[in-house]
Phi, psi and omega in degrees: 000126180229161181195126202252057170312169180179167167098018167273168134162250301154090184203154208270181202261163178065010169285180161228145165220157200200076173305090165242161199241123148260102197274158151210171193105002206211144156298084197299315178299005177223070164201120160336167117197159196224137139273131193263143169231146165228128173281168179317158181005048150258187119284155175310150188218132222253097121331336176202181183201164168197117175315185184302289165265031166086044155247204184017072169284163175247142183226109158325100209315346175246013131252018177311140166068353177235004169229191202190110157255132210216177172215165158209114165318344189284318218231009149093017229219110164255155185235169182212125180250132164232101181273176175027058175286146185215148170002290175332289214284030154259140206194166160306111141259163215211094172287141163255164168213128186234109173250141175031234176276003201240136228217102186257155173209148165274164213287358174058139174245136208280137169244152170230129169221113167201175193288000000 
């Protein structure tokens, strides 16, 4: 299982990124996955979820209404659209995929937001 994120970096408050995760090893369409963002000397914190075929996303109550996760099974690819971005969101973020006991993650991509 491998997962190639991208699409973080450097954006003024009140901006948009547009994150994605490209997975392979796995059969990506009949799986959940989710993003995690982690602060400096935090743990890591699960923010959205998406079923296999993209429905009933879960949204974390402090990015509720400003981000927006999706997939697209043809190309193996989850995405996180991050609107109106603030301070707050800056963090490591991170996809995840969990089969059974065995727990995968991508190399996480840094977002920053400041003036």
């Amino acid at each position: 299982v491998h997962f190639v994120e991208s699409g973080g970096g450097l954006v003024q408050p009140g901006g948009s990124l547009r994150l994605s995760c490209v997975a392979s090893g796995f059969p990506f369409s009949r799986y959940a996955m989710t993003w995690y963002r982690q602060y400096p000397g935090e743990e890591r914190k699960m923010i959205s979820m998406i079923t296999s075929y993209g429905g009933s996303p879960y949204y974390e109550d402090s990015v509720k209404g400003r981000f927006t996760i999706s997939r697209d099974n043809g190309v193996n690819t989850v995405f996180l659209k991050m609107d109106n971005l603030k301070p707050d969101d800056t963090a490591v973020y991170y996809c995840r995929f969990v089969d059974g006991p065995n727990d995968y993650w991508g190399q996480g991509t840094q977002v920053t937001v400041s003036s």
